[in-house]
C-alpha positions as CSV (number, residue, x, y, z in Angstrom):
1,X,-2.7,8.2,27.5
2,X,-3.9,4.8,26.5
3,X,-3.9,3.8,22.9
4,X,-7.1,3.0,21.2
5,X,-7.6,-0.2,20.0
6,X,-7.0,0.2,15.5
7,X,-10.9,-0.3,15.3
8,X,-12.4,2.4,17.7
9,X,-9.9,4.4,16.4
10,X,-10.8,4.4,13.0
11,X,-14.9,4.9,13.9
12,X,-13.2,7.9,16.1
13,X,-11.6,9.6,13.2
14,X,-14.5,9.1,10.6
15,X,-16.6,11.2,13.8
16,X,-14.0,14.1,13.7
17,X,-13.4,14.2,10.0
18,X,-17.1,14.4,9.5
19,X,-17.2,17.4,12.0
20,X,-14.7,18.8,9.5
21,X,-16.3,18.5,6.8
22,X,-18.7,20.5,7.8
23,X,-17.5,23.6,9.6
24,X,-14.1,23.9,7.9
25,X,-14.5,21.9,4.4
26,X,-11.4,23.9,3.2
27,X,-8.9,21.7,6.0
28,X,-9.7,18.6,3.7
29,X,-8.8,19.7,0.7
30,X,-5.8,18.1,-0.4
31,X,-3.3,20.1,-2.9
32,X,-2.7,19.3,-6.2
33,X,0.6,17.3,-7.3
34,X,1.8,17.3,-10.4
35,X,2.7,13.9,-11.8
36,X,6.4,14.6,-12.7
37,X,7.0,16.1,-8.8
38,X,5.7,12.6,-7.8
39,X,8.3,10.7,-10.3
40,X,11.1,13.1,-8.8
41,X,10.5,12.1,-6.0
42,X,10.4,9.0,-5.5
43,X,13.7,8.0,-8.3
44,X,11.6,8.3,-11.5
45,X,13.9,10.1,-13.7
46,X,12.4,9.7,-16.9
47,X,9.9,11.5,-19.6
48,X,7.1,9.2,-20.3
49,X,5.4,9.9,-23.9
50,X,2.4,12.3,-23.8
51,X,-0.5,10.4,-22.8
52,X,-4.2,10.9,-22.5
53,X,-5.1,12.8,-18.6
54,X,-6.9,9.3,-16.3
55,X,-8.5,9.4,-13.2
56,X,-7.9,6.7,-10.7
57,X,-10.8,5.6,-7.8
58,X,-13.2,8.0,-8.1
59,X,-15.5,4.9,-6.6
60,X,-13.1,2.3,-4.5
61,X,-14.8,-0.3,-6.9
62,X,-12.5,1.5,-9.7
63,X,-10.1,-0.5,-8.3
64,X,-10.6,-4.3,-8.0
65,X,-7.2,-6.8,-6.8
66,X,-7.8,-10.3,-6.2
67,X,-4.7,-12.4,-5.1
68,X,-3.5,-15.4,-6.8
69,X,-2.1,-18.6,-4.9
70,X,1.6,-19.7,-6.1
71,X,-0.9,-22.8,-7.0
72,X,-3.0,-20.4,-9.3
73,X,-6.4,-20.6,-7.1
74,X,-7.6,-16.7,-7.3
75,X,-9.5,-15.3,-4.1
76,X,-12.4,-13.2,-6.0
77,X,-14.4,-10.6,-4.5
78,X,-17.4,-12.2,-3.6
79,X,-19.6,-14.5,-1.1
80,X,-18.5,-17.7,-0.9
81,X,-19.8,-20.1,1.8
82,X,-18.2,-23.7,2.2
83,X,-19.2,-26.1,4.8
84,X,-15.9,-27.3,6.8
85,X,-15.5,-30.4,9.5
86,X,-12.3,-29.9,10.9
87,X,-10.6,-31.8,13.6
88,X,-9.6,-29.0,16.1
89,X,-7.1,-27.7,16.3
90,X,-6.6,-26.7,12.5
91,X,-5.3,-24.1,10.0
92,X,-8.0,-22.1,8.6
93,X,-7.7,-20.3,5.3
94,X,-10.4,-18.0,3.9
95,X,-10.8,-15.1,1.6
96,X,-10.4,-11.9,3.1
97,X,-12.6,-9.4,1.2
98,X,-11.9,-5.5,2.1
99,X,-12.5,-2.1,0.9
100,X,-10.8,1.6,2.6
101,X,-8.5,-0.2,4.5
102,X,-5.4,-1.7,4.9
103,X,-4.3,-5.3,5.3
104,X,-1.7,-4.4,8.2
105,X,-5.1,-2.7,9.9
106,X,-7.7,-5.4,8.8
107,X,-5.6,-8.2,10.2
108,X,-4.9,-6.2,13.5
109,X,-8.5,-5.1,13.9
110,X,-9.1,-9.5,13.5
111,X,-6.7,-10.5,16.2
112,X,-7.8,-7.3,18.6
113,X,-11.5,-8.7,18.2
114,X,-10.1,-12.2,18.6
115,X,-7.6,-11.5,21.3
116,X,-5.4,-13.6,19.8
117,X,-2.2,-12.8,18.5
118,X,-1.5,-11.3,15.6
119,X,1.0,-14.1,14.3
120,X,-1.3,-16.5,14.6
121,X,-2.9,-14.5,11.0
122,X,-0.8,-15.1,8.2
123,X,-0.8,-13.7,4.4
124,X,1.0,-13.9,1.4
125,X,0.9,-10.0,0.2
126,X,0.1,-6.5,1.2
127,X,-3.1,-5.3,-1.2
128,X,-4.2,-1.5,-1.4
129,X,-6.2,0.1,0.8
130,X,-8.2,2.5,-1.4
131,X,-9.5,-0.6,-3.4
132,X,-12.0,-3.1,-3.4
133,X,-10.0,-6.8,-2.8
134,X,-9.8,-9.7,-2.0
135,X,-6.7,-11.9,-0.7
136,X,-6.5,-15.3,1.3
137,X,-5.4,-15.4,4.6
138,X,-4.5,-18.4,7.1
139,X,-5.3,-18.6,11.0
140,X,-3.1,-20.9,12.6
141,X,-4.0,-23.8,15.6
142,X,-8.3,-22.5,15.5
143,X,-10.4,-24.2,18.3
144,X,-13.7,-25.0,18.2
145,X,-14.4,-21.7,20.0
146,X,-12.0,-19.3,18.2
147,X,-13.9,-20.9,15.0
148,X,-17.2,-20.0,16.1
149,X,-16.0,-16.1,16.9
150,X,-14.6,-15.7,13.4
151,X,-17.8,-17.1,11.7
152,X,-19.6,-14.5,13.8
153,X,-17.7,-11.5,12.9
154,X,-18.8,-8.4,11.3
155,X,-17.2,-5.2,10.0
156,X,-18.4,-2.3,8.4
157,X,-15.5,-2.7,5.6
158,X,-14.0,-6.1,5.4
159,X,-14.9,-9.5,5.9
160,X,-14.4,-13.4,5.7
161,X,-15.4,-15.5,2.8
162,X,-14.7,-19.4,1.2
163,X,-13.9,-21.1,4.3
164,X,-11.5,-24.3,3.8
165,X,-8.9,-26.5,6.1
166,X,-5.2,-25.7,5.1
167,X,-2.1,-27.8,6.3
168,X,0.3,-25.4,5.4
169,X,0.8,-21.4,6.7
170,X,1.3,-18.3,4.6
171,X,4.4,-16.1,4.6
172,X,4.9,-12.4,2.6
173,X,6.2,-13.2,-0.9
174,X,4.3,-16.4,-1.2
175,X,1.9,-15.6,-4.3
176,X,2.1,-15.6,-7.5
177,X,0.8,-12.3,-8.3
178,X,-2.6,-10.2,-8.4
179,X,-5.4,-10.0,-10.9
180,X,-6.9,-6.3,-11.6
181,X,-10.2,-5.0,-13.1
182,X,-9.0,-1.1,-12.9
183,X,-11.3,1.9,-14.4
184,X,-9.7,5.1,-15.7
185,X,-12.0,7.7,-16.3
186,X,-11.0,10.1,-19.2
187,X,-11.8,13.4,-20.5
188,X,-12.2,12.4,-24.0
189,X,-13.0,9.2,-25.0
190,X,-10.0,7.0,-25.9
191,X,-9.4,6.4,-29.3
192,X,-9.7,2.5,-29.5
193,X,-7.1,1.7,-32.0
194,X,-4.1,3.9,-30.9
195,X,-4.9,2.4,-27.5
196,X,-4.7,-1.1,-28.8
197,X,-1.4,-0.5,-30.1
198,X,0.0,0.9,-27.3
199,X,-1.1,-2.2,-25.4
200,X,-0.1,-4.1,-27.8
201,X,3.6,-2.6,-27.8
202,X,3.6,-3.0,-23.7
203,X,2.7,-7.1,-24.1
204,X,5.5,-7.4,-26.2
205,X,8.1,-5.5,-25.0
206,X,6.8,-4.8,-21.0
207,X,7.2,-1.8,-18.8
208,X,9.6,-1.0,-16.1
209,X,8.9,-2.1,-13.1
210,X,9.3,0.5,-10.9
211,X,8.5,1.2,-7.6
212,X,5.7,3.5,-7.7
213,X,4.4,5.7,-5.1
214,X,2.4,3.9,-2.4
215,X,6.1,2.3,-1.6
216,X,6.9,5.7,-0.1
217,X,4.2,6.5,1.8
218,X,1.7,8.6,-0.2
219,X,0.8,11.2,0.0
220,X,3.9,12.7,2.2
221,X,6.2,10.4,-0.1
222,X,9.1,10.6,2.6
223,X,9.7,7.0,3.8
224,X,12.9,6.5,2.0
225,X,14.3,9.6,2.9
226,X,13.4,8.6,6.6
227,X,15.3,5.4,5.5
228,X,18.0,7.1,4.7
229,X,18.4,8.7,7.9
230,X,18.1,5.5,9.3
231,X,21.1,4.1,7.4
232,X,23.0,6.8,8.1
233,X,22.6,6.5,11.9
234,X,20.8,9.4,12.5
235,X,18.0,8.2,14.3
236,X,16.7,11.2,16.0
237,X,16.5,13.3,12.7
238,X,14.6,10.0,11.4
239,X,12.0,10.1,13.9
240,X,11.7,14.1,13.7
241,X,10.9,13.8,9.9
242,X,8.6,10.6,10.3
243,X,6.7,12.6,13.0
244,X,6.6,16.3,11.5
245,X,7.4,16.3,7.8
246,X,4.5,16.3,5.7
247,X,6.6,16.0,2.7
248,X,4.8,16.6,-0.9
249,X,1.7,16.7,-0.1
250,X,-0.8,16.3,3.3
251,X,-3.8,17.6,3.7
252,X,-4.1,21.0,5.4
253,X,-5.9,19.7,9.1
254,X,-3.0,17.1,9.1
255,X,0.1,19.4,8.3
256,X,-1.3,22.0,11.0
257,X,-0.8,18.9,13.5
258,X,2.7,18.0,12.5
259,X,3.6,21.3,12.5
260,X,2.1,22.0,15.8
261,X,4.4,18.8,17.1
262,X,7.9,20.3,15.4
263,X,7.3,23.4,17.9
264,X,6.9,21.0,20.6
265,X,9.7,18.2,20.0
266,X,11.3,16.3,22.6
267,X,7.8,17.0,24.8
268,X,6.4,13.8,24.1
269,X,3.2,14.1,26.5
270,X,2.6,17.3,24.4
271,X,2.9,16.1,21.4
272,X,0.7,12.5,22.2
273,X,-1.9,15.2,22.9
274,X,-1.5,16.9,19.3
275,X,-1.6,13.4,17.6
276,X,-4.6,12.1,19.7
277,X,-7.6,13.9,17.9
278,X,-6.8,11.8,14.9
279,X,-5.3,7.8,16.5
280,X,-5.8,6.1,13.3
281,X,-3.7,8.4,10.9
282,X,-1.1,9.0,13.4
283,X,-1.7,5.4,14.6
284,X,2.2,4.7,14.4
285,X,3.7,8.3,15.2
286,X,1.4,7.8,18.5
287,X,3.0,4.6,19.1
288,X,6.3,5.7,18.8
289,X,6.0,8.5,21.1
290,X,4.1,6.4,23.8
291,X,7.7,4.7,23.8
292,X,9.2,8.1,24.3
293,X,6.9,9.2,27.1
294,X,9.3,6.7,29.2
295,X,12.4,6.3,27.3
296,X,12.8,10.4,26.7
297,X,16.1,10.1,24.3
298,X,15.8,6.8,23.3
299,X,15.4,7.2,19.9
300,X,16.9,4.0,18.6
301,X,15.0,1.9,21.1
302,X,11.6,4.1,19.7
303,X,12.5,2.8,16.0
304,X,12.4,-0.4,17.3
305,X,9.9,-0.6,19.2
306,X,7.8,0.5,15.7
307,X,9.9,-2.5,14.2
308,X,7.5,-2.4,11.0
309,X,7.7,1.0,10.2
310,X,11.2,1.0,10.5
311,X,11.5,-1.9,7.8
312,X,9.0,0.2,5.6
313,X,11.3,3.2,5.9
314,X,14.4,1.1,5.3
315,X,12.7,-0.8,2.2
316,X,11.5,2.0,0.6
317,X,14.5,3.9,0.3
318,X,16.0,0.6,-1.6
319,X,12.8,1.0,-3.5
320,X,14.0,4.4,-4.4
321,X,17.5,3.5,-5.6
322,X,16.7,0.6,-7.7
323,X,14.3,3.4,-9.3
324,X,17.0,5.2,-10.0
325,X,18.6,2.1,-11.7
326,X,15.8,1.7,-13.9
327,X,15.6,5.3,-15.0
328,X,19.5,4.7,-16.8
329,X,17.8,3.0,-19.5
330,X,16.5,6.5,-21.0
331,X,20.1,7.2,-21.1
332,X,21.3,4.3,-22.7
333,X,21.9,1.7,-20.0
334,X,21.1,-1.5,-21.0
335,X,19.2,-3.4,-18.1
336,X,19.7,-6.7,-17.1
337,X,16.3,-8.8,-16.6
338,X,17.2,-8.8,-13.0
339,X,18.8,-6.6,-10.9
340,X,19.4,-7.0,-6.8
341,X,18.5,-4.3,-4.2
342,X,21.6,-3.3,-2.0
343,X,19.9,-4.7,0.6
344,X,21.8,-8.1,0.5
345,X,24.5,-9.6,2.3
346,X,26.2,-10.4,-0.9
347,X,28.8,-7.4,-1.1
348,X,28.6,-7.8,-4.8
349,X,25.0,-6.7,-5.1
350,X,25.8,-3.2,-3.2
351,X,28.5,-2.4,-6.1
352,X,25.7,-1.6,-8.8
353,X,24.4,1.3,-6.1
354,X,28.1,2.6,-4.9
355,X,27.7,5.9,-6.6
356,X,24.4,6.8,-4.7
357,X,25.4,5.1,-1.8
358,X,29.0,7.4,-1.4
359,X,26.4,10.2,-2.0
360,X,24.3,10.0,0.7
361,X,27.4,8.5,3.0
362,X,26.2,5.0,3.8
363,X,28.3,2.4,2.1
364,X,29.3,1.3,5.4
365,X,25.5,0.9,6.5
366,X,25.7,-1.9,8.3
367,X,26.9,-0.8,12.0
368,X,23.9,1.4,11.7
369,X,21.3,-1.5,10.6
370,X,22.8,-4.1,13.2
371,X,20.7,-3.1,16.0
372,X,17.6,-3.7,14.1
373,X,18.9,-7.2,12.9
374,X,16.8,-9.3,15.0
375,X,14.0,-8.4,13.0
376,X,15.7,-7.3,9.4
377,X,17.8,-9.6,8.0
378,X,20.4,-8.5,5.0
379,X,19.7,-11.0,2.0
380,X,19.5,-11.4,-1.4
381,X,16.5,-9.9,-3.0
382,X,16.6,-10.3,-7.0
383,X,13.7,-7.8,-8.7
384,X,13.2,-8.0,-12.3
385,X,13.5,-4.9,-14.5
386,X,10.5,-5.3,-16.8
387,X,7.4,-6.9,-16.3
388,X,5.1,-8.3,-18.7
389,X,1.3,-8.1,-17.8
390,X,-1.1,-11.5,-18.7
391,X,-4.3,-11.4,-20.0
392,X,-4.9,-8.0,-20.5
393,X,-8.2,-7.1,-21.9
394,X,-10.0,-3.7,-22.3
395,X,-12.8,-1.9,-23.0
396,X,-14.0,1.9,-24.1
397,X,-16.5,3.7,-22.4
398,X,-17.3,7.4,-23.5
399,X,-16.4,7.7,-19.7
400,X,-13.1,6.2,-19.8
401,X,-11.6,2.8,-20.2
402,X,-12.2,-0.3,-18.3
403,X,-8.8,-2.6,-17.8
404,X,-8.5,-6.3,-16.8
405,X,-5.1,-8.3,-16.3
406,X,-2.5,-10.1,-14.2
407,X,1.0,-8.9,-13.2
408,X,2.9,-11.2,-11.0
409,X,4.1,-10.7,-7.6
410,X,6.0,-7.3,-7.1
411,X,4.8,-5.2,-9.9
412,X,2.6,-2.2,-9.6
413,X,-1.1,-1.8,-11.0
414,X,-0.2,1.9,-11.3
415,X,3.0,1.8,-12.7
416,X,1.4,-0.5,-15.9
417,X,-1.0,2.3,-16.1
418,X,1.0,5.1,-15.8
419,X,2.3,3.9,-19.6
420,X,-1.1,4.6,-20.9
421,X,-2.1,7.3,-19.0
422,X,-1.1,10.1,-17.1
423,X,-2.4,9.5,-13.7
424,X,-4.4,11.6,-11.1
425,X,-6.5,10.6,-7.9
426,X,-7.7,12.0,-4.6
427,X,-9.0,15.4,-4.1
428,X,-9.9,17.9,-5.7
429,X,-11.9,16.0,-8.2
430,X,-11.7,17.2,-12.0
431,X,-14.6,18.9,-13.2
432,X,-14.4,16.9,-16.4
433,X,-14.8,13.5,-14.6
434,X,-17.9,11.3,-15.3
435,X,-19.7,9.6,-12.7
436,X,-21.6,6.8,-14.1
437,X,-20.8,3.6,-12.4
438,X,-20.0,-0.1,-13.5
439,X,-19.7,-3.6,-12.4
440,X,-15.7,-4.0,-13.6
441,X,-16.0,-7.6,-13.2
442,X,-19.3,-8.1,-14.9
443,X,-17.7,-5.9,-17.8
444,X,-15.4,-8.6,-18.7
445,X,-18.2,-11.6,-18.1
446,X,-15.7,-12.9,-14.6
447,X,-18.8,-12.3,-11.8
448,X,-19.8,-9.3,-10.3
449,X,-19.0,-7.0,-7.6
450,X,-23.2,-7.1,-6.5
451,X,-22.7,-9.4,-3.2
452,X,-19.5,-8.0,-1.7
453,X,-21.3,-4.5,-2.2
454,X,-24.0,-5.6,-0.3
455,X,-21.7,-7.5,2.7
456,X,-19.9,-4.2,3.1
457,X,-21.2,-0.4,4.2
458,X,-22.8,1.2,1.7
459,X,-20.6,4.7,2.3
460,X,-17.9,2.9,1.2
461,X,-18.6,2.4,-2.4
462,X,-19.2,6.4,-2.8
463,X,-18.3,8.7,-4.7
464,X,-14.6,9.7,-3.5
């Protein structure tokens, strides 16, 4: 069965969804979590203060990221059109402006239309997918030809802005960090000066910076545990979980699929067929198995060939220990400002995780990792412990509480917020939300959000 190309497949799904949404609404409806299931699962293993209930994304414009250079040029969310004269061939940055999808997806859907190759787009970081941002991203060695294409390209829910000539290339990692304009709706409104002092208190003394949950794959929250198994050498347990575990939480028309594959594992043509209906949620499972169809017990050759998942799996379950390093501090563990994740080749740096990593038998991880070398390289990687947000400003609405500041590369949006308040998103929607809409940027006098909205589909900036 031939794979869709990431675009069709995503127009596909929307069709079928849609279908479901209105003969069996009840298949959509996602379960709720409970916020201290999600900490436990994922290595947070401490009691935040009681906090005020918030509501994340109702609109995807609740959720505004725009990138900032290492040089401290920030790619807004807007229109902007510069006139270029390069001499071909060139390096092309622009602002890439998105909303409901990936980056991973937005830049593959770019080379697919360009039929170029997908290294030939670089970046500097990952940005959220239910959000409204903005991020600048780099084609390498662009013709006259390939130039004209990408000035002519349209997509429903991304596209290309601020045009310029660049010398150099982007890599991951090269940024300086992210500026937010985030809106929490509340049940009550918040009482302005116990709010300020709590912000107040976070400016001065930071938050932890953990990992938080889209690291693990939300909502089954399972990559590191997949991870694990990958550590461990068990690589056909890892791909069983990665295509049939549903984890905390998946929706019920998705679970029913991966639970239709466990009773079918090992029959790869089978299970393709299960996965099919929906190609752009189980882009990668279908992937994996399309490897499978020829290679039938192959499973470490499979988690190669998915080379990107498998560093996502592998990541995230050093995500998850240096969350548990964090967590110490409730009990009395002082923190250093930095602290490494085991991932390094320095054998020093795997000594502050020994206890969890004799627990879950892979201090001697490396004969395990060393096929997937070529493309996963042990290093050092220093994280700090506590992170200090810049320029934060706020203001109160009776329906909720409008954010704006900057964290620096590597810290989470939602982990800042979830010291304020105690966080809920997705489906079902409670009844004590308020639906009124704003302009986040507009709030805080930096723009406004009006010509992006009316580049992208309208469906897009509805109500979640």
């Amino acid at each position: 069965m031939k794979q869709i190309p990431i675009f069709q497949s995503l127009q596909k799904e929307k069709e079928v969804f849609e279908k479901y949404k209105k003969e069996s609404p009840e298949l959509l409806f996602l379960h709720p979590v409970l916020e201290k299931d999600i900490f436990s699962r994922i290595g947070i293993d401490i009691s935040f203060p009681s906090r005020p209930r918030g509501h994340l994304r109702f609109y995807l414009q609740d959720f505004v990221v725009e990138e900032i250079s290492k040089e401290g040029e920030i790619s807004e969310v807007g229109l902007k059109e510069n006139k270029i004269s390069p001499t071909f061939p060139f390096n092309l940055g622009c602002d890439l402006i998105k909303v409901g999808v990936s980056t991973f997806d937005a830049l593959n859907i770019l080379a697919e239309t360009l039929q170029i190759k997908i290294r030939r787009i670089t970046y500097a970081g990952l940005k959220d997918t239910n959000a409204l941002t903005s991020q600048k991203i780099i084609f390498l060695d662009v013709g006259a030809g390939l130039l004209e294409k990408i000035k002519k390209l349209s997509f429903p829910n991304f596209f290309l802005s601020n045009f310029s000539i660049k010398k150099e290339f982007l890599s991951p990692g090269r940024l300086f960090g992210n500026r937010f304009f985030i809106f929490v709706r509340t049940k009550e409104k918040i009482n302005e000066e116990s709010f300020s002092q709590t912000l107040e208190k976070i400016k001065k003394d930071g938050f932890l910076n953990f990992y938080f949950s889209q690291r693990f794959g939300e909502p089954r929250l399972i990559n590191h545990y997949i991870g694990k198994l990958i550590l461990q050498g068990k690589y056909e347990e890892a791909i069983f979980n990665f295509l049939t575990n549903s984890g905390l939480s998946e929706i019920p028309l998705i679970r029913e699929k991966r639970n239709e594959a466990k009773k079918h594992f090992g029959n790869w043509q089978k299970i393709e067929e299960i996965f099919f209906e929906f190609p752009f949620t189980f882009r990668n499972e279908i992937s994996l198995v399309s490897y499978l169809k020829n290679n039938p017990t192959d499973f470490l050759g499979a988690l190669i060939f998915v080379k990107d998942a498998t560093q996502i799996f592998v990541f995230s379950y050093a995500s998850y220990l240096f969350n548990k390093i964090l967590s110490l501090s409730q009990k009395g563990l002082e923190l250093p400002e930095e602290i490494p994740l085991f991932l390094s080749s320095d054998l020093r740096d795997r000594k502050v995780y020994q206890f969890w990593l004799e627990k879950d038998e892979i201090e001697n991880f490396e004969d395990n990792i060393q096929p997937f070398i070529k493309f996963f390289k042990l290093k050092r990687r220093i994280v700090k412990t506590r992170i200090f947000p810049k320029e934060v400003s706020f203001k109160i609405f009776p329906e909720g509480v409008t954010l704006s500041f900057i964290l620096e590369k590597g810290a989470y949006a939602t982990t800042f917020l979830a010291n304020l308040f105690e966080l809920k998103e997705g489906l079902p929607i409670p009844d004590w939300v308020k639906t009124k809409e704003f302009d986040l940027k507009s709030e805080f006098g930096l723009g406004n959000l009006e010509k992006a909205k009316e580049k992208l589909d309208k469906k897009y900036f509805q109500p979640f």
